[in-house]
C-alpha positions as CSV (number, residue, x, y, z in Angstrom):
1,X,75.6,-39.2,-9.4
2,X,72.4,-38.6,-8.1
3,X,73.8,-36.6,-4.9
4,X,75.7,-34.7,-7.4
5,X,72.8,-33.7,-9.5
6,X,71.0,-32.3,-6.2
7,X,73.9,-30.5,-5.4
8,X,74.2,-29.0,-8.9
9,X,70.6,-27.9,-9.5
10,X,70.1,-26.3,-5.7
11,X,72.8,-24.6,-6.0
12,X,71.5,-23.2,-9.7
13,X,67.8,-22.4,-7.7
14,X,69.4,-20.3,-5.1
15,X,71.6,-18.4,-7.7
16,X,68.7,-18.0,-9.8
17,X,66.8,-17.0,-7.0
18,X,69.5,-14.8,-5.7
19,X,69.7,-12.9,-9.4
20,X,65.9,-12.2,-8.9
21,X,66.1,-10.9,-5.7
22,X,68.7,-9.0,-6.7
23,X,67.1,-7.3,-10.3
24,X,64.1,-6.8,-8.3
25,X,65.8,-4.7,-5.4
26,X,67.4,-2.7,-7.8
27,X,64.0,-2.1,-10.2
28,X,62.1,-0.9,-6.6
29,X,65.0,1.2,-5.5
30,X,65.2,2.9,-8.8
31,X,61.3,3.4,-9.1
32,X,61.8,4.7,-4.9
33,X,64.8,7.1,-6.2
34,X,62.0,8.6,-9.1
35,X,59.1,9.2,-7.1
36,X,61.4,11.2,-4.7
37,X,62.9,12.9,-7.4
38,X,59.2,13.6,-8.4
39,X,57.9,14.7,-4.8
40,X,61.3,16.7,-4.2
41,X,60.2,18.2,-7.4
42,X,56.6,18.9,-7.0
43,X,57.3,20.4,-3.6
44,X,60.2,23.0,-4.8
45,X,57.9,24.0,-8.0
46,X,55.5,24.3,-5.3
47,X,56.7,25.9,-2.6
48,X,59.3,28.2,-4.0
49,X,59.0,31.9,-4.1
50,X,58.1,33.1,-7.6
51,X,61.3,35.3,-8.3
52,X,60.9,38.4,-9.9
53,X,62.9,39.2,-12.7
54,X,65.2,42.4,-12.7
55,X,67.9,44.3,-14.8
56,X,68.6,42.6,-18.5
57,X,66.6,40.1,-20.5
58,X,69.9,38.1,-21.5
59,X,69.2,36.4,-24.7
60,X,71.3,33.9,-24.6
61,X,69.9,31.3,-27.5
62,X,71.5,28.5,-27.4
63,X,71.0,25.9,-30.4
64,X,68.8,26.3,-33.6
65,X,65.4,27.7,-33.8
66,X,62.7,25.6,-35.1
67,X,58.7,25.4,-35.3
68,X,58.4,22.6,-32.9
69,X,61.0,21.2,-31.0
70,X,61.4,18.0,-29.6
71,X,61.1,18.9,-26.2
72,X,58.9,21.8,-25.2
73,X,60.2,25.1,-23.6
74,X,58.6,24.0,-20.1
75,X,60.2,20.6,-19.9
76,X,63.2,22.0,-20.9
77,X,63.5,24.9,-17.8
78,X,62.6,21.9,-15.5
79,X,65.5,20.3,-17.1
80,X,68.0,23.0,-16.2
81,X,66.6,23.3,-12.4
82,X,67.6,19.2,-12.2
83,X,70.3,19.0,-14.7
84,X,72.0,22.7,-14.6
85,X,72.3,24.9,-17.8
86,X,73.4,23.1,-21.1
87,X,75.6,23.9,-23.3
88,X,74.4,22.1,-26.4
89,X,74.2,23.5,-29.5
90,X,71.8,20.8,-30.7
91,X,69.3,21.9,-28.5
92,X,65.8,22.9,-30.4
93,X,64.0,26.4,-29.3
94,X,60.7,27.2,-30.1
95,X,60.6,30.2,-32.6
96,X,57.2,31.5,-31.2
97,X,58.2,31.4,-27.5
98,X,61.4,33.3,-28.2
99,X,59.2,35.9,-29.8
100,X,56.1,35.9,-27.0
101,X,59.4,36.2,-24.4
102,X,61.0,39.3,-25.9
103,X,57.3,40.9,-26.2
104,X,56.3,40.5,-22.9
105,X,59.9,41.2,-21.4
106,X,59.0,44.5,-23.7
107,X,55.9,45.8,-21.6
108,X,57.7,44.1,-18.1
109,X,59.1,47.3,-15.5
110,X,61.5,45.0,-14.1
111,X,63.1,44.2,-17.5
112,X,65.2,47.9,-18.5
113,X,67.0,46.3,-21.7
114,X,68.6,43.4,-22.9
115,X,71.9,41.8,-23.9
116,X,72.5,39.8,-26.6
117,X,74.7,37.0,-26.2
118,X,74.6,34.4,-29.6
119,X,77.8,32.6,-28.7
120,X,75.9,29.4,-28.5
121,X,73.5,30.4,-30.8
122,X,73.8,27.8,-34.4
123,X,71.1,29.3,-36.7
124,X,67.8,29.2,-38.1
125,X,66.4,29.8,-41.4
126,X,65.4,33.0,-42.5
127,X,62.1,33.7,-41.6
128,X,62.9,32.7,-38.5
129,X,65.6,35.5,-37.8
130,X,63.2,38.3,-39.2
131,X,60.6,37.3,-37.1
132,X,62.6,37.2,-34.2
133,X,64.0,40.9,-35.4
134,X,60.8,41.9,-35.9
135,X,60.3,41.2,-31.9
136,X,64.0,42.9,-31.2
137,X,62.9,46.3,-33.1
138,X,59.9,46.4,-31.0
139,X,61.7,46.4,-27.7
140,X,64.3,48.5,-29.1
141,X,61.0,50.9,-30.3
142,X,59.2,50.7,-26.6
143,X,62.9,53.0,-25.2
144,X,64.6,50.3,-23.8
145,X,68.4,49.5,-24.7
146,X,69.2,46.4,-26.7
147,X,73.3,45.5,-26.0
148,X,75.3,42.6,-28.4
149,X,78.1,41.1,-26.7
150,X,80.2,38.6,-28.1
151,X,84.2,37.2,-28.6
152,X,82.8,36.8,-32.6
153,X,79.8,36.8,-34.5
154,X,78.5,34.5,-37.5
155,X,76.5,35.5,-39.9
156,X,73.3,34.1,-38.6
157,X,74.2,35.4,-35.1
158,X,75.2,39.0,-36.5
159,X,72.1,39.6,-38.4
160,X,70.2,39.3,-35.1
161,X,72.8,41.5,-33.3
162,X,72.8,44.4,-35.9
163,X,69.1,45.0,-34.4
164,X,70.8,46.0,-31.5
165,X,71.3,49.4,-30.3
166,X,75.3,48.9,-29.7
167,X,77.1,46.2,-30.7
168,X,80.3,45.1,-28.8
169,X,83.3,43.1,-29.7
170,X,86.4,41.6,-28.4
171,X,89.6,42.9,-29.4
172,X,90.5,39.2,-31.0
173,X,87.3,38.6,-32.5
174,X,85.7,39.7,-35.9
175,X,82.4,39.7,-37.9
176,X,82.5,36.5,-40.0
177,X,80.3,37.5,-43.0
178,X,80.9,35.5,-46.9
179,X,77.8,35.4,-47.9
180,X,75.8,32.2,-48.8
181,X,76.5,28.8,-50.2
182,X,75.0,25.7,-50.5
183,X,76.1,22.3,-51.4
184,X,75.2,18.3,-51.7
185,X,76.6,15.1,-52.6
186,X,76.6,13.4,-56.0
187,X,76.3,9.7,-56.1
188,X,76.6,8.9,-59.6
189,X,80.2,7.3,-59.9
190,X,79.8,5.4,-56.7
191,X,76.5,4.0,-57.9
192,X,78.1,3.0,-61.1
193,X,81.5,1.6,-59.3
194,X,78.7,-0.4,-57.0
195,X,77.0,-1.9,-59.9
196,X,74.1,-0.5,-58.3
197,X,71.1,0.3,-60.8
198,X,69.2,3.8,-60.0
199,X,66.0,3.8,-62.2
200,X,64.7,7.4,-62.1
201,X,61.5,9.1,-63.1
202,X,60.9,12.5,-63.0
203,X,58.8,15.5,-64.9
204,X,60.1,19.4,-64.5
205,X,63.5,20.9,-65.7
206,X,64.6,22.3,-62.6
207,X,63.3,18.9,-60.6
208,X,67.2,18.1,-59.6
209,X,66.2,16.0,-56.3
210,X,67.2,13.0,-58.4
211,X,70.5,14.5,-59.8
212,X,72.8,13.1,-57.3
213,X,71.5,9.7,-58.5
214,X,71.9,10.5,-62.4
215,X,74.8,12.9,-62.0
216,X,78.4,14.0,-60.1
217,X,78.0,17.5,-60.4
218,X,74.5,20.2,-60.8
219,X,73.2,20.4,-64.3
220,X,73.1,23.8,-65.9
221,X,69.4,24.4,-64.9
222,X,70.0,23.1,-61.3
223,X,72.6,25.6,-61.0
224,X,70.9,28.7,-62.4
225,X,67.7,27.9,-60.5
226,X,70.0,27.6,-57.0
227,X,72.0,30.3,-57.9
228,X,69.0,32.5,-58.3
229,X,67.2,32.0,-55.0
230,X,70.4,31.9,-52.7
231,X,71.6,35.2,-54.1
232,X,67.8,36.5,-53.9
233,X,68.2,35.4,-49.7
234,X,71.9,36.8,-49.6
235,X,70.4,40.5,-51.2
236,X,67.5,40.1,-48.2
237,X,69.9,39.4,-45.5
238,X,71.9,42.6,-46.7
239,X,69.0,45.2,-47.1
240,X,67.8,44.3,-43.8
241,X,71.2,44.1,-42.1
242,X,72.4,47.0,-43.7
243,X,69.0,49.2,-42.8
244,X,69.6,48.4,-38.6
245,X,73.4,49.3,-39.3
246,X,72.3,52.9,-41.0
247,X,74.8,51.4,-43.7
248,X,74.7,50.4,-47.6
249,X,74.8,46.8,-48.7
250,X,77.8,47.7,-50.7
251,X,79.8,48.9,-47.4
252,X,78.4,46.0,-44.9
253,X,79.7,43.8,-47.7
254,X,81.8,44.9,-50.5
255,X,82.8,41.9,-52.3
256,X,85.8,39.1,-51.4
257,X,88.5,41.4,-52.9
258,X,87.3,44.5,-50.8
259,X,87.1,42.5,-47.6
260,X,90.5,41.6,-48.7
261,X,92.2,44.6,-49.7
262,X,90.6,45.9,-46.4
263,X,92.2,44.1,-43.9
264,X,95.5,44.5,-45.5
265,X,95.0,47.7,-44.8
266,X,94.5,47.1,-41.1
267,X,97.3,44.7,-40.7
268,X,95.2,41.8,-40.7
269,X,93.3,42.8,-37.7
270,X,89.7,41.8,-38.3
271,X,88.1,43.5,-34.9
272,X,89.6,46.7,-36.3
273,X,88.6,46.3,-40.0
274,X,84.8,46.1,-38.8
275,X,84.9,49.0,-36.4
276,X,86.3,51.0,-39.4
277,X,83.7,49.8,-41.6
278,X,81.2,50.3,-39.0
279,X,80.0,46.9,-38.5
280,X,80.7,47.1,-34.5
281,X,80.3,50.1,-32.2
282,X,83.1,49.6,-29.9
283,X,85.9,47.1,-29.6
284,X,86.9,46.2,-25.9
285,X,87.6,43.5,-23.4
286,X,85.1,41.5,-21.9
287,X,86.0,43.3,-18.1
288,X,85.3,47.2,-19.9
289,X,81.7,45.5,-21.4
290,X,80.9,44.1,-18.1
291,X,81.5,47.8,-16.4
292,X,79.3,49.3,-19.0
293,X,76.3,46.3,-18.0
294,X,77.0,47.2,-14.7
295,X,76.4,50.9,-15.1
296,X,73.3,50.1,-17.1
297,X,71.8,47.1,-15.1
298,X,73.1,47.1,-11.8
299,X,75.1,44.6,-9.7
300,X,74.0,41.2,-8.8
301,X,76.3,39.9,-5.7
302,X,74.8,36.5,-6.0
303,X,76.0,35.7,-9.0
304,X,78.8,38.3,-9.6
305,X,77.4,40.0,-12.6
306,X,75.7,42.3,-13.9
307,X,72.0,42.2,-13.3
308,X,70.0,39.8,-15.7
309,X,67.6,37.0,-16.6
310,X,68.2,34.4,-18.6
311,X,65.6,33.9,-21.6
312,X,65.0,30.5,-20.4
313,X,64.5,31.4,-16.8
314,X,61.9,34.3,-18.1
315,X,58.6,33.3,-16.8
316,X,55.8,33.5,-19.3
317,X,52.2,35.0,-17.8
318,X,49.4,33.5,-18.8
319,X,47.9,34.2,-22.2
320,X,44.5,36.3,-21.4
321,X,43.0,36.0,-24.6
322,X,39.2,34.5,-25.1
323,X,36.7,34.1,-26.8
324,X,36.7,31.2,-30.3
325,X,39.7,29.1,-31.1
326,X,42.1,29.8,-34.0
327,X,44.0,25.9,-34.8
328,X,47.6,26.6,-35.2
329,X,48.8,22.7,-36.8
330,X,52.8,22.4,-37.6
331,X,53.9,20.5,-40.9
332,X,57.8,20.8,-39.8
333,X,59.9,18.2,-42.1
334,X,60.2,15.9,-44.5
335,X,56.1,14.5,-45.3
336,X,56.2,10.7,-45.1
337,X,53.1,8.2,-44.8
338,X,52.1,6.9,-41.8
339,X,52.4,8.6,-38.0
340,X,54.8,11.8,-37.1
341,X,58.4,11.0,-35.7
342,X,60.5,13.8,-34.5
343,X,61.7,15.8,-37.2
344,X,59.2,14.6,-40.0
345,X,55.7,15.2,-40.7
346,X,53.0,12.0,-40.4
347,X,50.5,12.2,-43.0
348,X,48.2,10.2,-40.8
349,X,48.8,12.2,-37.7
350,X,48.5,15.6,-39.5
351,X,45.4,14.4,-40.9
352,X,44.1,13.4,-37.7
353,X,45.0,16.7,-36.2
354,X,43.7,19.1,-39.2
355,X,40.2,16.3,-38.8
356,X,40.0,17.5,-35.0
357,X,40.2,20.9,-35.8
358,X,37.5,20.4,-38.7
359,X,35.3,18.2,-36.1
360,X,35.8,21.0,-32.5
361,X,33.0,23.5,-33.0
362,X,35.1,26.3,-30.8
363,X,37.9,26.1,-33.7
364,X,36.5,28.7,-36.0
365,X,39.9,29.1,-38.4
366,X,42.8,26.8,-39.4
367,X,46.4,28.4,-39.1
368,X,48.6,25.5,-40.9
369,X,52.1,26.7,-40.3
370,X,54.2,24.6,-43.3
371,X,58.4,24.5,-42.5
372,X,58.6,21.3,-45.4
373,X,60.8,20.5,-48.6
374,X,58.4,18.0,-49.4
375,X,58.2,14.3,-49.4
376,X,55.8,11.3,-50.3
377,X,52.6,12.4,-52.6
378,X,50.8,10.1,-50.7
379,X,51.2,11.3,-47.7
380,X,50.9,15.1,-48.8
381,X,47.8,14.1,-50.4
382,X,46.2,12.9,-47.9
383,X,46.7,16.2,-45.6
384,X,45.5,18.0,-48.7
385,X,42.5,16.2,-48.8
386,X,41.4,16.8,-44.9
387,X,42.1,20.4,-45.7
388,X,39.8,20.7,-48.2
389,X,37.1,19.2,-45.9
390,X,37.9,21.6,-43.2
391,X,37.3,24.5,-46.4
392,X,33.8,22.8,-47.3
393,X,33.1,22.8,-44.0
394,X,33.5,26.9,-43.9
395,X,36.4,26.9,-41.5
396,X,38.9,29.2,-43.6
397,X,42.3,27.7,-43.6
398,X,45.2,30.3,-43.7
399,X,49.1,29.1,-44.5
400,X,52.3,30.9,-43.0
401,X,54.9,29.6,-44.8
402,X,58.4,29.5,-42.6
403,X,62.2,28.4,-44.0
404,X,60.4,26.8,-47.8
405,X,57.2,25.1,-48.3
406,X,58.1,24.0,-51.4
407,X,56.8,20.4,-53.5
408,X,54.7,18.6,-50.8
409,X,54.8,21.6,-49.3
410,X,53.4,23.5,-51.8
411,X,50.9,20.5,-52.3
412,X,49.2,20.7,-48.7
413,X,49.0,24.4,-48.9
414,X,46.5,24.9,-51.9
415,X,43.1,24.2,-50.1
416,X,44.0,27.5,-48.2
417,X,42.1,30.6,-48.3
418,X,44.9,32.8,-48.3
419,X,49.1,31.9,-48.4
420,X,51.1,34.2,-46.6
421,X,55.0,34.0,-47.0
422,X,58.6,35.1,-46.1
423,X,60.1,37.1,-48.5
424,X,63.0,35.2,-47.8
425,X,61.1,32.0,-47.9
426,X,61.6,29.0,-50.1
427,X,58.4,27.8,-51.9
428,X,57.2,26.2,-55.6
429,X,59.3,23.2,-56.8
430,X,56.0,21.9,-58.0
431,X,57.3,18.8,-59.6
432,X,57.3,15.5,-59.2
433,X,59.9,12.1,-59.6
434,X,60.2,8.8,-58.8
435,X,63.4,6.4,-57.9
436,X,63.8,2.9,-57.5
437,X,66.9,0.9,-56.8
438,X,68.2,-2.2,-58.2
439,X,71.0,-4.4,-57.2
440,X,71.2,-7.3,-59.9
441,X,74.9,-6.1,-61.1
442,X,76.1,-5.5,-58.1
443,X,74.9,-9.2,-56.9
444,X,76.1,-10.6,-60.0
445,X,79.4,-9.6,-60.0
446,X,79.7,-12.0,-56.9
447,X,78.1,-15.3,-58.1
448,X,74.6,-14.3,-57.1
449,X,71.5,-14.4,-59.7
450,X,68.3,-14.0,-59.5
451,X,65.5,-16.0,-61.1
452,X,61.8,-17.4,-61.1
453,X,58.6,-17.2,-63.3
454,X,55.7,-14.3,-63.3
455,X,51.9,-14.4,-64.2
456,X,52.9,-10.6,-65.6
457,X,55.8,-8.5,-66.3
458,X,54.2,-6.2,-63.7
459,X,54.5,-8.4,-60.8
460,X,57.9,-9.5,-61.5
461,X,59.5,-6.8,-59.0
462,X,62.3,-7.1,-57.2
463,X,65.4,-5.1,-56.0
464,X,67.8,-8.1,-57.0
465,X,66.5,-8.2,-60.5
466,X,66.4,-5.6,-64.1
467,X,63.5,-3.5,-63.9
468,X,60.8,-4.6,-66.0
469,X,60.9,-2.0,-68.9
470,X,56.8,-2.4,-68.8
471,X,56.7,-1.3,-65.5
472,X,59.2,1.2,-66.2
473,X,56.5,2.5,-68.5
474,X,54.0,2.2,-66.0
475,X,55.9,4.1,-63.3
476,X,57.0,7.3,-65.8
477,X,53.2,7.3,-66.7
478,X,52.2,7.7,-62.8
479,X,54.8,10.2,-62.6
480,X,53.6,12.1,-65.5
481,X,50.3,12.1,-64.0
482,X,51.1,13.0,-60.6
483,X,52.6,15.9,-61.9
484,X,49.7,17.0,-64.1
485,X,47.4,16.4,-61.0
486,X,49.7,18.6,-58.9
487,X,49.4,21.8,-61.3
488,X,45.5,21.5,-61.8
489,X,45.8,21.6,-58.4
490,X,47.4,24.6,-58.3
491,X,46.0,26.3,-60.4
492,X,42.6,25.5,-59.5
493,X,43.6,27.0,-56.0
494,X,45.4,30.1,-57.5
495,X,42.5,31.0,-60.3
496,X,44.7,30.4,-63.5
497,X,45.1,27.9,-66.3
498,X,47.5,24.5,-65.9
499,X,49.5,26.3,-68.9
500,X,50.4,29.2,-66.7
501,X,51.4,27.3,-63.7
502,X,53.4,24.8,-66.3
503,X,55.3,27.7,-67.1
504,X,56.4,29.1,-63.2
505,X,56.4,24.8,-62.4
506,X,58.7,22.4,-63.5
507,X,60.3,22.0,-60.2
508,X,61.7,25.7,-60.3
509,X,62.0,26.6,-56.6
510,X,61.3,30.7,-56.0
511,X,62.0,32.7,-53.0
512,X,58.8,34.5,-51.4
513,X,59.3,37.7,-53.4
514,X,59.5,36.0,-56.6
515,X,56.2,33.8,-55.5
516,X,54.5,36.6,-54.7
517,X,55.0,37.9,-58.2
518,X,54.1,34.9,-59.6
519,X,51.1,34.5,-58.0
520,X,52.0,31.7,-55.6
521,X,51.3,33.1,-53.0
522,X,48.6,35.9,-51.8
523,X,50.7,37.9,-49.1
524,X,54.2,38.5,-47.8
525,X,54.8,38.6,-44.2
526,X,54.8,36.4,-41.1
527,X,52.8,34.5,-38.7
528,X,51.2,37.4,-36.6
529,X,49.8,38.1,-40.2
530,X,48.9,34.8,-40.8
531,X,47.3,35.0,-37.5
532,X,45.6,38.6,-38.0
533,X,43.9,37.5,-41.7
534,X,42.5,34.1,-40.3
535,X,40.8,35.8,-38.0
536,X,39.5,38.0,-40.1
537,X,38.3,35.2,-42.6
538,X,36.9,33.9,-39.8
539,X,35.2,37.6,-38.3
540,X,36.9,36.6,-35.1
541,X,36.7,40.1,-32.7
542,X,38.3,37.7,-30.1
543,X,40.4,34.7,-30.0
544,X,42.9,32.0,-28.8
545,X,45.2,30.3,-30.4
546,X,44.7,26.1,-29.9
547,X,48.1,25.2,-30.6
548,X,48.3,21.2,-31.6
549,X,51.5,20.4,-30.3
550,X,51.7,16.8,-28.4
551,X,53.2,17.5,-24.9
552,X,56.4,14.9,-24.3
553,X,56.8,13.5,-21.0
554,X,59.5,14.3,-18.4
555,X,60.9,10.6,-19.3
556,X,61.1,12.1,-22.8
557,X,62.9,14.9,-21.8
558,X,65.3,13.1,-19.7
559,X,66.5,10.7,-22.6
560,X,66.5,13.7,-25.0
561,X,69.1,15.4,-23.0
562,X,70.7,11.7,-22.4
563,X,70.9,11.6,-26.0
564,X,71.8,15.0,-26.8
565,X,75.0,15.1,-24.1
566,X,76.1,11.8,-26.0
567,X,75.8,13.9,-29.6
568,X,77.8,16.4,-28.0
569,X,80.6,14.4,-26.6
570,X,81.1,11.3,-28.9
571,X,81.6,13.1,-32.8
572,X,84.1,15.6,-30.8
573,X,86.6,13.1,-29.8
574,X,85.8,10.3,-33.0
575,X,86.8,13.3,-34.9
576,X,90.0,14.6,-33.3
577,X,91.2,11.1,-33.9
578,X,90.4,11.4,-37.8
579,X,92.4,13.3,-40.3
580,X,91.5,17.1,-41.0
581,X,89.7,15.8,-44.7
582,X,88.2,12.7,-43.4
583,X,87.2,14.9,-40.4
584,X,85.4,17.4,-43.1
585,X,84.0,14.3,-45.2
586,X,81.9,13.1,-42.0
587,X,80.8,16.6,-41.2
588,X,79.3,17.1,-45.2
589,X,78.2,13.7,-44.4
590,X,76.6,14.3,-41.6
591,X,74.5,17.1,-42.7
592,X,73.3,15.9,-46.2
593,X,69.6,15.2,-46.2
594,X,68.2,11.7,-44.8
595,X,67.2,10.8,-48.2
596,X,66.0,7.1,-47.5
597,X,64.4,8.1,-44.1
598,X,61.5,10.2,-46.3
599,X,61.2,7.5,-49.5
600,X,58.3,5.4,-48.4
601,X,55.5,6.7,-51.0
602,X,53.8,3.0,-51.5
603,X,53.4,4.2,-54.9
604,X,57.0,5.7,-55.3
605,X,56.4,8.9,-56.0
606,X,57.6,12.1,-54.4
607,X,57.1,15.5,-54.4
608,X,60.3,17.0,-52.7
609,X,62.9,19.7,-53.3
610,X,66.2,18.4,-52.1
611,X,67.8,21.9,-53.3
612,X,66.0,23.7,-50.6
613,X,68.7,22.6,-47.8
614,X,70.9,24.2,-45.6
615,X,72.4,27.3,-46.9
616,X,75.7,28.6,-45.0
């Protein structure tokens, strides 16, 4: 017995011993592969040629535009020299890199024009579009020629191709413009089919974050409010497209039964319909438009095209600017308390960062760039409160408002000097509510209670027992309080009484023109103006900008584009293998706001406009 024991446990040692060896050799020969990776790296980076660009910037966007993206424009070009060019139309872009690209290519004697190729391109709010256009008419302004290409064009993608000087389309594509919609999910029947128990408190009339808890459609308010500013950012989106297509509103969109009625007329033919109705310059194959590029830009034998650089292979000079340091600090996302994740704002983080700021004597002026519906009043009050230290501290604080700053939004943006907004901007919904979930019913109608004994009504909480109607009281109190707090707040910042912000409150959300005229905000425009007046707050002659952004690693950026190549393949093939509606079901799924991911107010109160989401 003994002899077998021996025999037993040596020959567990040497397979343990083997399976260490073995995790070992593979650990060092994966950290051997890295650093040559990282040397093979350095020395190409290094030693490389810088190559100078020629012929076409080729603005090929692919993905959204956004404030802050997850991975930074550098990591990503490294990226594409180890991985190749993506495809993925998740893929974040910085909005202000875009724009300092175009400008420089604009001055650059090696860049003759550009071509404009969105095929990739997904979308970005608004704001983010003009300001991009804003950049396209002044390359178009400096003499050089701004070509659109594509097969088709959506409507985000052909509002920043009617800034071009000739827009091109296929024979089989078409202009894809409907105007704007936007839509959520209501919960109320499921909640009740649950058993589950949604105890809501809110103050403001137009407050409908917590309708899709209380009802299964928009209440009559809800809908007037919604319907007010999406057809306020439909008009915008018409003036401005109409204006760079020498056009009226009426003719770049006459109406469902027009658009109708008009491609009857053409047989159906939608390519033909908009060269008739001059939304398109020309409509011809992709091997005529190449010839034309060719003509204009040269050939490239290399690469068998015409000559171009890609945006992301556009190398950025150097910033020469000096002199005192203007902050530039992102709020981008749904305010939450404790530290930022990607795609939310940290009220302890930005309150660390906007502290920095207050503490670096070279930072003579705050630029707080707010791209937020909202979120926890905790949270929002707490960046609210380091920005009014940086005021009292003489620093001037300046807001550019992007996509909405609206409810917490709104909140962190009243210490500023001056507000500066989008016209097409979403803003107000100064209101606040509360929710809190309980699940005695549903546990009940299994077999399971609840049950125990309480010093106080007030500390008997829990989410498997009836709310205690004394706390109830408590909580609509708090709520009711919050809400008065939030409009002395604003109108202490915006020089009127609490009546007159009552009245333009009650969780009404405004676009920036109607902010503007209700005295929301001081300015309409965009960041370079938000820029401009801090540094005239702050009697800057010169300046940088200090731009608090935290730098990921390339580890990060590897397992970003890990994670992003998995997005891209995996929903694709779940959903071929789903019915058409179920298919649809997951998609309006999919994009409905992370509600539970931004509801951890310790206090459970929120300041957050869930009717500022995605318009399509």
């Amino acid at each position: 017995m003994r002899t077998l024991w021996r025999i037993f446990s040596g020959l567990f040692k040497w397979t343990w011993r083997l399976l260490n060896f073995t995790r070992e050799f593979i650990l060092n020969l994966f950290l051997i592969v890295l650093i040559l990776v990282g040397v093979g790296i350095y020395v190409q980076f290094k030693n490389a040629p810088a190559q100078t660009p020629q012929g076409a910037l080729l603005v090929d966007i692919t993905g959204v535009v956004v404030d802050k993206p997850t991975v930074n424009n550098k990591l990503r070009q490294l990226g594409r020299e180890i991985f190749g060019a993506s495809s993925n139309r998740r893929q974040e872009n910085s909005l202000f890199d875009i724009v300092n690209t175009i400008r420089q290519a604009k001055t650059d004697s090696n860049i003759t024009g550009m071509v404009l190729d969105l095929s990739d391109f997904v979308g970005a709010d608004q704001p983010y579009l003009q300001y991009i256009g804003k950049a396209l008419r002044e390359f178009r302004d400096s003499g050089k020629p701004i070509f659109a290409i594509g097969d088709s064009y959506s409507q985000t993608q052909y509002y920043l191709a009617s800034f071009a000087t000739s827009i091109s389309l296929t024979p089989q594509g078409n202009v894809d413009l409907r105007g704007f919609a936007t839509n959520g999910l209501y919960y109320k029947s499921l909640l009740e089919k649950l058993d589950v128990t949604s105890h809501v408190f809110r103050v403001g009339t137009y407050k409908s974050a917590v309708e899709p808890f209380l009802r299964d459609d928009m209440s009559p308010e809800a809908r007037e409010a919604d319907m007010r500013w999406v057809g306020g950012l439909w008009q915008n989106y018409l003036n401005t497209v109409a204006v760079n297509r020498q056009i009226t509103p009426q003719q770049l969109f006459p109406g469902a039964s027009a658009i109708i009625a008009g491609l009857q007329a053409v047989q159906g033919d939608p390519a033909r319909y908009a060269l008739e109705n001059k939304l398109v310059d020309e409509v011809a194959s992709r091997s005529f438009i190449e010839q034309k590029l060719v003509k204009t830009f040269g050939w490239d034998t290399k690469n068998q095209s015409f000559n171009y650089t890609s945006i992301y292979d556009y190398t950025e000079k150097p910033t020469t600017q000096s002199g005192a340091e203007i902050a530039v600090i992102f709020a981008s996302g749904a305010i939450v308390d404790g530290p930022e994740t990607p795609g939310v704002v940290g009220g302890d983080t930005t309150a660390a960062q906007i502290r920095q700021a207050r503490l670096d004597p070279k930072i003579k002026a705050i630029v707080l760039r707010v791209n937020s519906p909202g979120g926890s009043v905790t949270a929002s009050e707490k960046i609210r409160a380091e920005l009014m230290a940086v005021r009292l501290a003489g620093k001037p604080i300046v807001v550019s408002m992007g996509g909405m700053a609206a409810s917490g939004g709104y909140w962190i943006s009243t210490p500023a000097n001056a507000i500066i907004a989008s016209p097409s901007t979403l803003t107000g919904s100064i209101g606040i509510f509360g929710v809190i979930t309980t699940f005695e019913n549903t546990l009940g109608s299994i077999g399971v209670h609840t049950d125990g004994v309480a010093t106080s009504p007030l500390a008997d909480l829990s989410i498997t027992k009836t709310l205690p109607p004394e706390f109830a009281q408590m909580m609509q109190i708090s709520i009711e309080r919050g809400y008065k707090n939030f409009v002395d707040l604003v109108a202490q910042s915006r020089k009127k009484s609490p009546e007159e912000i009552d009245k333009i409150a009650q969780g009404h959300v405004w676009t920036g023109d109607d902010a503007k005229t209700n005295g929301l905000v001081d300015q309409l425009g965009d960041f370079d103006d938000a820029v401009k007046k801090a540094a005239e707050l702050a009697k800057l002659g010169q300046y940088q900008l200090n731009w608090f952004e935290e730098q990921p690693s390339l580890l990060d950026m590897m397992l970003n584009r890990v994670n992003a190549a998995a997005h891209a393949w995996l929903p694709a093939r779940l959903q071929a293998m789903l019915p058409a509606p179920v298919a649809q079901l997951a998609e309006v799924v999919q994009a409905q706001p992370a509600l539970l991911n931004t509801f951890n107010d310790p206090q459970h109160r929120y300041a957050l406009c869930m009717a500022c989401g995605e318009v399509k």
